[in-house]
C-alpha positions in Angstrom: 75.8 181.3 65.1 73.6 180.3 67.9 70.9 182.1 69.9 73.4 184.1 71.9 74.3 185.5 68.4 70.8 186.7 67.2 70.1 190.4 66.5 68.8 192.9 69.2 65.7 193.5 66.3 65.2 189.6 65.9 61.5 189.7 66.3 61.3 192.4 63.6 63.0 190.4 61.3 61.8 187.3 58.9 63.0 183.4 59.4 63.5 183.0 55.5 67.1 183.0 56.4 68.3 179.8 57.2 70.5 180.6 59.7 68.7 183.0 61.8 65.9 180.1 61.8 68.2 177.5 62.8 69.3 180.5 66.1 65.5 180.6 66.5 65.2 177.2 67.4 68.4 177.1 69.7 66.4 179.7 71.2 62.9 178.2 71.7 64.2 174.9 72.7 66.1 174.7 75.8 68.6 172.0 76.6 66.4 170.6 78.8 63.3 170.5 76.7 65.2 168.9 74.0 66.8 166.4 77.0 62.9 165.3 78.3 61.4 166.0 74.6 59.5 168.6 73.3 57.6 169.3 69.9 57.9 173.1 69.0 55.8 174.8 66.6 56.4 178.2 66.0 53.8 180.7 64.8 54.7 183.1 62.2 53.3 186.1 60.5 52.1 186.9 56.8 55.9 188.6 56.7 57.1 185.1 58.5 58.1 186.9 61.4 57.7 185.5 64.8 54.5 185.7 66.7 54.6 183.0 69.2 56.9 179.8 69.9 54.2 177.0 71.3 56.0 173.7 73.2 54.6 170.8 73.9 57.3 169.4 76.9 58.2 166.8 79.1 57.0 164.0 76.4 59.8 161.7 76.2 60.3 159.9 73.3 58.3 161.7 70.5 54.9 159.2 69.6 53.7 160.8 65.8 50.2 159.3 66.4 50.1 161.1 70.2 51.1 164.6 68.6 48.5 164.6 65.8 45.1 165.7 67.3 46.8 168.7 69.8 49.1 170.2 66.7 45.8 169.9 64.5 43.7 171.3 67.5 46.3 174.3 68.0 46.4 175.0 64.0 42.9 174.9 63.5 42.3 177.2 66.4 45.0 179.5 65.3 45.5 179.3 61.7 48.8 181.1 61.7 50.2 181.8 57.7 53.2 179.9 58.4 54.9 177.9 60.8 58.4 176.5 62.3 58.5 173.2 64.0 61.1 171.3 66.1 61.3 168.0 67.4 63.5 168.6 70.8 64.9 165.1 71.8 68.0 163.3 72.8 70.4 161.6 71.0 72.2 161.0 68.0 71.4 164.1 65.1 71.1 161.5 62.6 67.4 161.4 61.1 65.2 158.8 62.4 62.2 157.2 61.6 60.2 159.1 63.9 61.8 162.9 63.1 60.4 161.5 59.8 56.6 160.6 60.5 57.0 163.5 62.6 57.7 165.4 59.7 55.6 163.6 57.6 52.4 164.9 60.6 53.0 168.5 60.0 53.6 167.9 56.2 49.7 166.6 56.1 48.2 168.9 58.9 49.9 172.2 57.1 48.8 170.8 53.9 45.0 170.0 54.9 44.8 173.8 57.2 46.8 175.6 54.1 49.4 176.6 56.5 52.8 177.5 54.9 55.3 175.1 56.9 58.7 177.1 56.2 61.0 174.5 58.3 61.2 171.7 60.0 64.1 171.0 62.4 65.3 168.2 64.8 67.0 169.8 68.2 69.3 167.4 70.1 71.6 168.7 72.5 74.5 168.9 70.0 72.8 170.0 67.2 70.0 171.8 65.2 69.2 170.4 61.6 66.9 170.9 59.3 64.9 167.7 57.2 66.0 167.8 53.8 63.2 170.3 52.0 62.7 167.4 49.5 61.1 165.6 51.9 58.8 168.5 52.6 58.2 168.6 49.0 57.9 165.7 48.2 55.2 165.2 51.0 
């Protein structure tokens, strides 16, 4: 499926499903965000609905320690229940080091603000996949 699939009630509906999270990305992050780079956090409801997809574009190559103090700035300000994140770059879809201390960022900040981080996804123009949840539980 991709976002040209998702239901007509899609923002009615919650991302627990893997598959309609996975659309939900394709949909947030646009080819060319994920060609220029883009981090994507996606604010969910209590019900882990969507409220409101939040990109961060145009940033190249992804820099961990650049991202940390605006996603903890927008978090702390927010403070949604739960969120969705993407890493939008180009490129292989093979995990690197960086999709993992990206990762690793939201792990801590979610963590630290008691936000419930239900996915975390790398976007490249082929492909959507999701880090392993061990690694988010592990974290």
């Amino acid at each position: 499926m991709t976002f040209d699939d998702l239901p007509k009630n899609f923002r009615e509906l919650s991302v627990d499903d893997p598959i309609l999270r996975a659309d939900a990305i394709d949909l947030f992050v646009g080819l060319h965000d994920r060609e220029e780079g883009c981090f994507a956090i996606v604010l969910l409801d209590e019900e882990h609905r969507v409220a409101q997809p939040v990109l961060i574009t145009e940033m190249g190559d992804a820099d961990p320690a650049a991202l940390t103090a605006p996603v903890r700035a927008l978090l702390t300000e927010v403070r949604p229940p739960a969120i969705v994140s993407a890493l939008g770059r180009r490129g292989s879809p093979l995990f690197t080091d960086t999709d993992r201390a990206c990762h690793q960022l939201l792990v801590d900040v979610c963590r630290e603000l008691q936000i419930e981080l239900i996915g975390a996804y790398v976007a490249t123009e082929n492909l959507i996949r999701e880090m392993p949840d061990h690694l988010r539980m592990a974290s």
